[in-house]
N, CA, C and O atoms as a GROMACS GRO file, in nm:
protein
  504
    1UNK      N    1  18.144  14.369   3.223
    1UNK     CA    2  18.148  14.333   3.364
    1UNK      C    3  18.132  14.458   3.451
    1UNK      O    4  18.046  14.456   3.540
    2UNK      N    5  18.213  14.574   3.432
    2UNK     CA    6  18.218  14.657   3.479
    2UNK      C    7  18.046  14.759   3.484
    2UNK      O    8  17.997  14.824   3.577
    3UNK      N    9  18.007  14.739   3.375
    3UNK     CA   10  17.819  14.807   3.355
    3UNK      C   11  17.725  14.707   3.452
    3UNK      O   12  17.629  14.745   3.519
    4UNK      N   13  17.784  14.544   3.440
    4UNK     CA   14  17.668  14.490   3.545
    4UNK      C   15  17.672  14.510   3.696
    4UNK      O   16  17.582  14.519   3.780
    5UNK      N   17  17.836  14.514   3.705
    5UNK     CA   18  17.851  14.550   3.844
    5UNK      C   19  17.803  14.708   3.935
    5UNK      O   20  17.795  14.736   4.054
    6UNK      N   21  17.775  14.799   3.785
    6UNK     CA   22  17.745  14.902   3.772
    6UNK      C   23  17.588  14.928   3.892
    6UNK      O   24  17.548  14.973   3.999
    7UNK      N   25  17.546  14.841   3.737
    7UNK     CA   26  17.399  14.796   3.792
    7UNK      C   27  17.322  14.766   3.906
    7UNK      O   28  17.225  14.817   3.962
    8UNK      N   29  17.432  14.616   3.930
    8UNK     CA   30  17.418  14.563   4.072
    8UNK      C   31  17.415  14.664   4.185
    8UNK      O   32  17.323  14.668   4.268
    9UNK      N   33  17.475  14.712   4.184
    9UNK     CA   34  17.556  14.843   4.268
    9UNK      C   35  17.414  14.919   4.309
    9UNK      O   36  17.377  14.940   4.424
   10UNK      N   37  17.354  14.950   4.208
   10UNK     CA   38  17.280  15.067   4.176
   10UNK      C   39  17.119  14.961   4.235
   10UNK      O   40  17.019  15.028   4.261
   11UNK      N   41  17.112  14.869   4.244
   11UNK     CA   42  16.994  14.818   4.265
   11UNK      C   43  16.999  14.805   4.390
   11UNK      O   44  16.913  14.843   4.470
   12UNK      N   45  17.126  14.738   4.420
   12UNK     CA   46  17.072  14.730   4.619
   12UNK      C   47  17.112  14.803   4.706
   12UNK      O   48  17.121  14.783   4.827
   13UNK      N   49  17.157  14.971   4.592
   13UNK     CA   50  17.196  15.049   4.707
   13UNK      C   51  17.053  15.114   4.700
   13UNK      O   52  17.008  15.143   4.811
   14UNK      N   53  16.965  15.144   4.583
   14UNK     CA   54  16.822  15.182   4.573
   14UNK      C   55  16.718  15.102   4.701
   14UNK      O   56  16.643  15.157   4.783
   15UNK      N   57  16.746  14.959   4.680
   15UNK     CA   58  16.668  14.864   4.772
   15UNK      C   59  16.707  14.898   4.905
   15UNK      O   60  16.608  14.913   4.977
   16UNK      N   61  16.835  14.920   4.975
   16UNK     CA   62  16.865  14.973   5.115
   16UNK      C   63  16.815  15.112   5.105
   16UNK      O   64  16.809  15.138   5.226
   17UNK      N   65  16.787  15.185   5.064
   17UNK     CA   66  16.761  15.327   5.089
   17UNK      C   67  16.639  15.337   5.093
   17UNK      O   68  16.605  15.448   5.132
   18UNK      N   69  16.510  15.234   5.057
   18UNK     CA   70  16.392  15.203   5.060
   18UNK      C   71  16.307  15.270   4.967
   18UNK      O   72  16.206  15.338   4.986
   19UNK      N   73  16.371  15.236   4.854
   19UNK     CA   74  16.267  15.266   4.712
   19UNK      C   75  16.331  15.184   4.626
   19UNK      O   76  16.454  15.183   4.613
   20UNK      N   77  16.230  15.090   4.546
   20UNK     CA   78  16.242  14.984   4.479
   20UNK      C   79  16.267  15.101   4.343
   20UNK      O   80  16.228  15.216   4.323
   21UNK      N   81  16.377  14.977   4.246
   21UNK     CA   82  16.388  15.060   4.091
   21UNK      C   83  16.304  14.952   4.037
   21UNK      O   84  16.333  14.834   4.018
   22UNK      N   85  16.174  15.027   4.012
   22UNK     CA   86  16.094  14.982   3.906
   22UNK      C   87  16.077  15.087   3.776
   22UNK      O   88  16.142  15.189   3.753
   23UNK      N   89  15.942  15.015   3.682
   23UNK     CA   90  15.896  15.094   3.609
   23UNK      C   91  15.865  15.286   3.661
   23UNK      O   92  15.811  15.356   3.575
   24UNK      N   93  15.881  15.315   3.722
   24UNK     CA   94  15.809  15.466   3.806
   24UNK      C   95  15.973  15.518   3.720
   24UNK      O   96  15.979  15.627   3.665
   25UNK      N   97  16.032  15.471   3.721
   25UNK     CA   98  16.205  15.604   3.706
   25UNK      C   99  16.175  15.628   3.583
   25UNK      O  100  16.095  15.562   3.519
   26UNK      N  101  16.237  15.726   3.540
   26UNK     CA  102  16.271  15.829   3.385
   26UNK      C  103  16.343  15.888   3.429
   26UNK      O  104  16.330  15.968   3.521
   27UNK      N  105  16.464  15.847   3.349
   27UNK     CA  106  16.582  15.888   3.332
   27UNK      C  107  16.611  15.992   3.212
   27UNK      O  108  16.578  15.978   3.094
   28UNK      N  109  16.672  16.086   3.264
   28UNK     CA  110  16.684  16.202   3.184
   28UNK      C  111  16.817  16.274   3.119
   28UNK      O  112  16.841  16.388   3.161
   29UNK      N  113  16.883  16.232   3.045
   29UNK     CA  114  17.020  16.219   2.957
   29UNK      C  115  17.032  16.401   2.970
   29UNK      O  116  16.936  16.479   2.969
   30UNK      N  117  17.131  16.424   2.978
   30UNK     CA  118  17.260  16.560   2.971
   30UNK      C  119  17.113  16.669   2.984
   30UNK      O  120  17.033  16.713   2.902
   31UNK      N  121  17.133  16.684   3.159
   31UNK     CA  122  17.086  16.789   3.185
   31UNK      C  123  17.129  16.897   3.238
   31UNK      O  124  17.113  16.885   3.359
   32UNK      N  125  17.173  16.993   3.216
   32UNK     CA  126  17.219  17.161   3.261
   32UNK      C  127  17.209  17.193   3.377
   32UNK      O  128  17.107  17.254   3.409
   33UNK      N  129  17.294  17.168   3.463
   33UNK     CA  130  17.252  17.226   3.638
   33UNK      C  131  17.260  17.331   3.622
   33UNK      O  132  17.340  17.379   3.542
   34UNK      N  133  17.162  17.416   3.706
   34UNK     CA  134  17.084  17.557   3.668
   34UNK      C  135  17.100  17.588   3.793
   34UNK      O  136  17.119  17.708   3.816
   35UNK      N  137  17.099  17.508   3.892
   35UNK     CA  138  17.074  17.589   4.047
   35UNK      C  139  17.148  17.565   4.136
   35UNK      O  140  17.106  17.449   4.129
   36UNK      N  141  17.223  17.560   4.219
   36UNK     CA  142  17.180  17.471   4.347
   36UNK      C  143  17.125  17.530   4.474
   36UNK      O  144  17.142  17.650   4.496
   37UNK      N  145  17.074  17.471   4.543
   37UNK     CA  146  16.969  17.557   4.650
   37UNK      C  147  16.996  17.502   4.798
   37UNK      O  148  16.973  17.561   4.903
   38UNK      N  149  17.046  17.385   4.782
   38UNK     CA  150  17.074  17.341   4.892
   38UNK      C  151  17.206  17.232   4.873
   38UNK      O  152  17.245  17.226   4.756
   39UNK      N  153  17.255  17.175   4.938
   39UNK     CA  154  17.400  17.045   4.956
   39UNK      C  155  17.317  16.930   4.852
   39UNK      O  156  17.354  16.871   4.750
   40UNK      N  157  17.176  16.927   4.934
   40UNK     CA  158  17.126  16.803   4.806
   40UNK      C  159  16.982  16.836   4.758
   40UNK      O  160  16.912  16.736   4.741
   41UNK      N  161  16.921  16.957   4.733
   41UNK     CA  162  16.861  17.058   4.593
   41UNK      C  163  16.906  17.082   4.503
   41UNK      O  164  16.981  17.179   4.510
   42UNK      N  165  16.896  17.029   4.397
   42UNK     CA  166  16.963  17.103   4.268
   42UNK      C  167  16.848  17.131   4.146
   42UNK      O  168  16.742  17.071   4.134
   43UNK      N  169  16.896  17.231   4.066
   43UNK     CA  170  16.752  17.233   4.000
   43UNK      C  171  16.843  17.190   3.829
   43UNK      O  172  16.958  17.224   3.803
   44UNK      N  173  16.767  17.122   3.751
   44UNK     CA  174  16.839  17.068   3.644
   44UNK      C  175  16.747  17.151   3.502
   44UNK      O  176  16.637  17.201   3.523
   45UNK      N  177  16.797  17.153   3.395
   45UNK     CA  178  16.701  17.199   3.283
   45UNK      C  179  16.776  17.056   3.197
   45UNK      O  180  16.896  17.030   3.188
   46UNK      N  181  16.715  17.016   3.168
   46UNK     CA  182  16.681  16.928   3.051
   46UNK      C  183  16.661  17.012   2.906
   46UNK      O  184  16.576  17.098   2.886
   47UNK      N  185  16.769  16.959   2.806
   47UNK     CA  186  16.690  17.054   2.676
   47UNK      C  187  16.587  17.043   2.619
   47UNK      O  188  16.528  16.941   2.582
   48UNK      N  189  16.544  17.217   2.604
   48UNK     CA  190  16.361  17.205   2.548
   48UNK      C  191  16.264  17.131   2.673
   48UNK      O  192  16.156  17.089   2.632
   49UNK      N  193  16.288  17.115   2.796
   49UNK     CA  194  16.162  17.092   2.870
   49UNK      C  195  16.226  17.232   2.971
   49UNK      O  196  16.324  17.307   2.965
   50UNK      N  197  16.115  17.216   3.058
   50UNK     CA  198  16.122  17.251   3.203
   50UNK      C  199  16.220  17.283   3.272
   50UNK      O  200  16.299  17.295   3.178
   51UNK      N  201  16.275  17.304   3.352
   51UNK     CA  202  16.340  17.331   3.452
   51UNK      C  203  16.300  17.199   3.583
   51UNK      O  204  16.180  17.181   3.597
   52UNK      N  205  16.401  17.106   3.680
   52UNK     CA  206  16.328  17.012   3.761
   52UNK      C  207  16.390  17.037   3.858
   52UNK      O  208  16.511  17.034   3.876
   53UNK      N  209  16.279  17.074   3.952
   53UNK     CA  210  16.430  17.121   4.103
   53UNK      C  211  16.395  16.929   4.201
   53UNK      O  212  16.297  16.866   4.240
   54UNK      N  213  16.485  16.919   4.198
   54UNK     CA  214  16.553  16.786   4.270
   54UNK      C  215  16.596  16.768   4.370
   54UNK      O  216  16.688  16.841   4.406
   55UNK      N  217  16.554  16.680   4.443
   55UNK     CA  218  16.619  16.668   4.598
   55UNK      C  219  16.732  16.525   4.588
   55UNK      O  220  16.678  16.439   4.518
   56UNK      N  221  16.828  16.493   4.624
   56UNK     CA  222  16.897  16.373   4.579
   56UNK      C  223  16.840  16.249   4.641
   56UNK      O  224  16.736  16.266   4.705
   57UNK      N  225  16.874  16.166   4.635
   57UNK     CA  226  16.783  16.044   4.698
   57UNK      C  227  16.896  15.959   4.774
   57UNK      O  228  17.011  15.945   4.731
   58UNK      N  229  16.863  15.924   4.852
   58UNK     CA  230  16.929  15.807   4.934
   58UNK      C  231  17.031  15.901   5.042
   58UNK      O  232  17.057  15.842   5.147
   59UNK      N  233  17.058  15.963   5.036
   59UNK     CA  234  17.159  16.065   5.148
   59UNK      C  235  17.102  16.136   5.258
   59UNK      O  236  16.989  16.182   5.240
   60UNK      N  237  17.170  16.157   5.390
   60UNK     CA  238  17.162  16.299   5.433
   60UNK      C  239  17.265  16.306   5.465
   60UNK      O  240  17.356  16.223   5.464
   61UNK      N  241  17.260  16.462   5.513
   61UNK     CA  242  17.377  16.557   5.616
   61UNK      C  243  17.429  16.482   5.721
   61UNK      O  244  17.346  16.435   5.799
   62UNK      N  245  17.560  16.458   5.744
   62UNK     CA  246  17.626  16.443   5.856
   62UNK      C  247  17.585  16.522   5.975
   62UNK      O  248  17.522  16.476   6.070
   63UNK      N  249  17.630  16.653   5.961
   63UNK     CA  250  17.565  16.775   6.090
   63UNK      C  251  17.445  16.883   6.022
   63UNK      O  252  17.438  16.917   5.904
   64UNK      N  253  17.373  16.916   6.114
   64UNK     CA  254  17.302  16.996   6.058
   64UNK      C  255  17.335  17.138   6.097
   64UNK      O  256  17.246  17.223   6.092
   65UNK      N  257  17.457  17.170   6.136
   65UNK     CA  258  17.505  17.290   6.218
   65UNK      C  259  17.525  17.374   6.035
   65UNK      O  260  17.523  17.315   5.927
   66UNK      N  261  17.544  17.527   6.060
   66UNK     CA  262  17.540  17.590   5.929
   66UNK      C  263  17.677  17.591   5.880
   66UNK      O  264  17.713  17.607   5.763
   67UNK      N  265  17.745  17.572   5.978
   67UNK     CA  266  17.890  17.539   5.902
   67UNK      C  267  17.913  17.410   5.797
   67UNK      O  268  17.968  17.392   5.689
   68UNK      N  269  17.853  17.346   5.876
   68UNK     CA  270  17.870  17.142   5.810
   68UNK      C  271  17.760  17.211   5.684
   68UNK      O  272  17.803  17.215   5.569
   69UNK      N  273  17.658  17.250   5.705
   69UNK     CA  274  17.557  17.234   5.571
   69UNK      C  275  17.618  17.331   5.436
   69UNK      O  276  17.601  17.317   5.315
   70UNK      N  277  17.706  17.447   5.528
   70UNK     CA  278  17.749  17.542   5.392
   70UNK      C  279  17.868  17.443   5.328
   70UNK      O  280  17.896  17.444   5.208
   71UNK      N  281  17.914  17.383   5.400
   71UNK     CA  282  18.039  17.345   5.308
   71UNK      C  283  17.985  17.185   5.246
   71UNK      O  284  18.052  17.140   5.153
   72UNK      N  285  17.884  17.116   5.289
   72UNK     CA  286  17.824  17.010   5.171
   72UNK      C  287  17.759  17.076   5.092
   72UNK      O  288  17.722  17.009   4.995
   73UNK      N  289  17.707  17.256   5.088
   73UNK     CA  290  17.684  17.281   4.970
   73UNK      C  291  17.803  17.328   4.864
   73UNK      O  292  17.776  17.319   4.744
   74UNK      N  293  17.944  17.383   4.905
   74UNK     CA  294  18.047  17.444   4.882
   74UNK      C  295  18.086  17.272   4.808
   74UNK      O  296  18.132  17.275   4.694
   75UNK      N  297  18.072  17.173   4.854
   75UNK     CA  298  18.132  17.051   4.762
   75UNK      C  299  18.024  17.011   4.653
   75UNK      O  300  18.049  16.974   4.538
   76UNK      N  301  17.880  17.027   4.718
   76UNK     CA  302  17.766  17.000   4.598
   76UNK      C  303  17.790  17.072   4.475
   76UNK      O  304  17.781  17.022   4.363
   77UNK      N  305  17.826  17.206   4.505
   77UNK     CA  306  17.873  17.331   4.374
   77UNK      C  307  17.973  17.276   4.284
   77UNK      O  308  17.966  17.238   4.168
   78UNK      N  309  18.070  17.281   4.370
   78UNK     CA  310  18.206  17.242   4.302
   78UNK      C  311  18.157  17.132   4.192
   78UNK      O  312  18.146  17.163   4.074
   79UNK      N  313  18.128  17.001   4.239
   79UNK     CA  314  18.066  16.888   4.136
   79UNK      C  315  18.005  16.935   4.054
   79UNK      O  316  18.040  16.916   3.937
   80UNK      N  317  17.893  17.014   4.082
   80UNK     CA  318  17.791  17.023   3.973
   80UNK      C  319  17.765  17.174   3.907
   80UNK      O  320  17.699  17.190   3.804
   81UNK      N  321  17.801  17.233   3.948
   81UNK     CA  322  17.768  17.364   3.890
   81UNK      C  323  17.857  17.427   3.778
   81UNK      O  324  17.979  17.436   3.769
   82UNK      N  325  17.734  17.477   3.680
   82UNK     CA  326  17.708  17.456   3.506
   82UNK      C  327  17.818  17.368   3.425
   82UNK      O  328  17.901  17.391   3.337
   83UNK      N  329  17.768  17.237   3.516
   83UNK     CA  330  17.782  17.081   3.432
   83UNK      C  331  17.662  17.001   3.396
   83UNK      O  332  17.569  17.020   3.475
   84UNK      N  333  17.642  16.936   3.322
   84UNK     CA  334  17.585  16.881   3.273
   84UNK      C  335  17.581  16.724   3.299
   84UNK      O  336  17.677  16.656   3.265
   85UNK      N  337  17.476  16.671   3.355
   85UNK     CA  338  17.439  16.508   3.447
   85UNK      C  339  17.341  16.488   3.411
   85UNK      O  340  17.257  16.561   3.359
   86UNK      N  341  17.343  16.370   3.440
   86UNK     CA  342  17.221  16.220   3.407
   86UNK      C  343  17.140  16.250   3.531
   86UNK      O  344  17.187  16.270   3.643
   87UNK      N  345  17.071  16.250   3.514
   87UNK     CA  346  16.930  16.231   3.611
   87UNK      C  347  16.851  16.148   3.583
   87UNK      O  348  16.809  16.123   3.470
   88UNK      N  349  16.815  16.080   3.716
   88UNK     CA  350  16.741  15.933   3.722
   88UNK      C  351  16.621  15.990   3.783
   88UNK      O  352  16.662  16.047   3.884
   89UNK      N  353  16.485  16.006   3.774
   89UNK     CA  354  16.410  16.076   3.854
   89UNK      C  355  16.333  15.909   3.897
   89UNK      O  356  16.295  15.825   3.815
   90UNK      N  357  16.327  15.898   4.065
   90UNK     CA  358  16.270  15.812   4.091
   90UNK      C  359  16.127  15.788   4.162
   90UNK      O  360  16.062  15.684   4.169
   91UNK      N  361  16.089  15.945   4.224
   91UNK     CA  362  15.939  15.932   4.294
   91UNK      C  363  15.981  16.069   4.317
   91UNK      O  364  16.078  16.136   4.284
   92UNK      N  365  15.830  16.094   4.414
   92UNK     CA  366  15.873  16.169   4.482
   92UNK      C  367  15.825  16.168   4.652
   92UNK      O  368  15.718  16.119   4.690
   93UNK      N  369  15.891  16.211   4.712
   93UNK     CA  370  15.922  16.190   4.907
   93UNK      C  371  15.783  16.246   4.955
   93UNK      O  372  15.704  16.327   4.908
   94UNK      N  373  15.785  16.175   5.057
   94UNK     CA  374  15.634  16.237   5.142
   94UNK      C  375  15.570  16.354   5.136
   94UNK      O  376  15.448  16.375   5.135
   95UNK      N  377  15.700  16.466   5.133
   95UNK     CA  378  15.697  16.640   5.099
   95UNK      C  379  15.676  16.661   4.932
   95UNK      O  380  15.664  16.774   4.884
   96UNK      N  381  15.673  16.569   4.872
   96UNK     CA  382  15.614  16.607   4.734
   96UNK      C  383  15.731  16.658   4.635
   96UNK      O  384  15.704  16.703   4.524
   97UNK      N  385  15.899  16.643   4.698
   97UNK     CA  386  15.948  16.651   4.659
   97UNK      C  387  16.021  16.566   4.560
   97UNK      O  388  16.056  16.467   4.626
   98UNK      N  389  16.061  16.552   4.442
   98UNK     CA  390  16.102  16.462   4.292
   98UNK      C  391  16.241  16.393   4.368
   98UNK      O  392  16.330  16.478   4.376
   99UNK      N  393  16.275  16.280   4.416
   99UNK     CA  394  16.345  16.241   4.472
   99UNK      C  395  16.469  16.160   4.309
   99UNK      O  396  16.425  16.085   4.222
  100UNK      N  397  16.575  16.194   4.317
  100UNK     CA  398  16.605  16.188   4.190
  100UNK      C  399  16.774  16.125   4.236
  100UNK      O  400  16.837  16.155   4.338
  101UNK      N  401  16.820  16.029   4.119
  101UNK     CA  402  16.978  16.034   4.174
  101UNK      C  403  17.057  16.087   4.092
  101UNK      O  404  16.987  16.098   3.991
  102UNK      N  405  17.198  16.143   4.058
  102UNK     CA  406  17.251  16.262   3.969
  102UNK      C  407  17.345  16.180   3.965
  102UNK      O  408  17.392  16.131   4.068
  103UNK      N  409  17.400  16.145   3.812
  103UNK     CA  410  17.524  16.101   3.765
  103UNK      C  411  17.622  16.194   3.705
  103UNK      O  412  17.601  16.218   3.586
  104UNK      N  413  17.753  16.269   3.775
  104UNK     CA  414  17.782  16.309   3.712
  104UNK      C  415  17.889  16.345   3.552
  104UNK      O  416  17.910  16.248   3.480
  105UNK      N  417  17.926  16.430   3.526
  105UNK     CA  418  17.991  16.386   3.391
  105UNK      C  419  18.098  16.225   3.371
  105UNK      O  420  18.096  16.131   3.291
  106UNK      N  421  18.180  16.262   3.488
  106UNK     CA  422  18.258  16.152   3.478
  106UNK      C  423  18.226  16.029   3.530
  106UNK      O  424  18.311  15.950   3.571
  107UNK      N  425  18.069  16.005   3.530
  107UNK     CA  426  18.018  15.849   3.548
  107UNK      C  427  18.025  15.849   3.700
  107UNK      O  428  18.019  15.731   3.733
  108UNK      N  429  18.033  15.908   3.783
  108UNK     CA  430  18.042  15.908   3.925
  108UNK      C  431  17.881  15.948   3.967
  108UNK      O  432  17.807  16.023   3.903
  109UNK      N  433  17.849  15.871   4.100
  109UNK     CA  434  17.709  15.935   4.165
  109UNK      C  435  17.735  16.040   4.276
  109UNK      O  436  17.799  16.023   4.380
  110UNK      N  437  17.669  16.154   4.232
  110UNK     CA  438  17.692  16.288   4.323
  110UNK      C  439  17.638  16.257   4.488
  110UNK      O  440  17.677  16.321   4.586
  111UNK      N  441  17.534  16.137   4.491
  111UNK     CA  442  17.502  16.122   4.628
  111UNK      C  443  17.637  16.032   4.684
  111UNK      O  444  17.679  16.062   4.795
  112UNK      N  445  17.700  15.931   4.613
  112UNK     CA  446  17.840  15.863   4.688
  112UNK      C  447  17.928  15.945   4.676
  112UNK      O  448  18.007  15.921   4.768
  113UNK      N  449  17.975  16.050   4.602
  113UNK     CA  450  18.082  16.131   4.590
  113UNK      C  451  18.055  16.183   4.722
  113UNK      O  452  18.145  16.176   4.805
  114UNK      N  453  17.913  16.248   4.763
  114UNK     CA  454  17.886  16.308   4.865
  114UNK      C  455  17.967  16.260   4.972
  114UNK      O  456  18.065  16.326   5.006
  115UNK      N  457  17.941  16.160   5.024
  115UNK     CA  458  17.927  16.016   5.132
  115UNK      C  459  18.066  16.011   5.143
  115UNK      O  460  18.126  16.036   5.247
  116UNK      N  461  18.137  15.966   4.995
  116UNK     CA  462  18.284  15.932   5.033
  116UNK      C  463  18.388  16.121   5.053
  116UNK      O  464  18.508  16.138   5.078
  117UNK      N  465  18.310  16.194   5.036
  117UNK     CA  466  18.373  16.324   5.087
  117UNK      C  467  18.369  16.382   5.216
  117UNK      O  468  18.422  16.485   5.256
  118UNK      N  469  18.267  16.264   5.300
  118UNK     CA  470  18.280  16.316   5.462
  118UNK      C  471  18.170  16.384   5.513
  118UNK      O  472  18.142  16.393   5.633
  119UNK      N  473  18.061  16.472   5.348
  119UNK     CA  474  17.972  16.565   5.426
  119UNK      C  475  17.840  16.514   5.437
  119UNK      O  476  17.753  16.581   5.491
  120UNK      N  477  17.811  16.378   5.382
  120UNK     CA  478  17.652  16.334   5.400
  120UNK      C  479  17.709  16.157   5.384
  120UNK      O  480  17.798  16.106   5.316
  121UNK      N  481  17.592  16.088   5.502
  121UNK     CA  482  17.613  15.946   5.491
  121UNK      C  483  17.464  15.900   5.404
  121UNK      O  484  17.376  15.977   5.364
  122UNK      N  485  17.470  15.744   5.390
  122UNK     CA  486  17.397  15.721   5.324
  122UNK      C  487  17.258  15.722   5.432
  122UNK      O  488  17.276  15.709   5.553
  123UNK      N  489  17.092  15.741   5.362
  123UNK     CA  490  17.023  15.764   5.448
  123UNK      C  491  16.963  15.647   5.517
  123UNK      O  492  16.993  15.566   5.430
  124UNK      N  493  16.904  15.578   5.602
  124UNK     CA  494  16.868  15.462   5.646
  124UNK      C  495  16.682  15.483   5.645
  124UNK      O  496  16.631  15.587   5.689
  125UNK      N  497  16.609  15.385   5.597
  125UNK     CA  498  16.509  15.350   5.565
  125UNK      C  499  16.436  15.337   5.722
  125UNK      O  500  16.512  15.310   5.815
  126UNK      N  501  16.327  15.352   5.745
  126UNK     CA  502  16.291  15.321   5.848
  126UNK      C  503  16.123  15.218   5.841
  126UNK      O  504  16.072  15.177   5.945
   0.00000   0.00000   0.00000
């Protein structure tokens, strides 16, 4: 019950954020956060491939002032840095950037952890 509701969860928060989960995702099991570059940039290594720098999907910044952005990166770190997450890679954004969502170790999504920590809401589709 708890995996479908999982699911559910995960489909119409994809469908409000305005990218359908179809065939396009590859999902990428225990990848190495290597970077972070920005609150929602992170760059992941996957073992034996590449290196994938990632933008998160469905979020932005609350403020864009440098105080508000250093400290959603000061909470992005904390979560993820040299841990190891699921990456969902789902497209990529107008800018050509790999728009991706990050699960981290303890089954939590780094874009709602974001959201429910105060420093980024969810993004609205236009």
């Amino acid at each position: 019950m708890k995996k479908l509701l999982a699911t559910v969860f995960t489909v119409v928060f994809l469908s409000m954020a305005g990218f359908p989960a179809g065939p396009a995702t590859q999902e990428i099991k225990s990848a190495a956060t290597w970077e972070i570059r920005a609150w929602n940039r992170i760059v992941v290594r996957p073992a034996y491939k590449e290196e994938i720098k990632i933008r998160l999907h469905g979020v932005e910044a609350n403020a864009v002032d440098r105080q508000s952005l250093k400290r959603a990166r000061q909470v992005t770190r904390r979560l993820v840095a040299g841990k190891v997450v699921d990456v969902l890679v789902l497209g990529e954004c107008e800018r050509g950037q790999v728009l991706a969502r990050v699960t981290l170790p303890d089954g939590r999504d780094l874009g709602m952890v974001l959201v429910q920590s105060g420093v980024a809401h969810q993004a609205v589709s236009g």
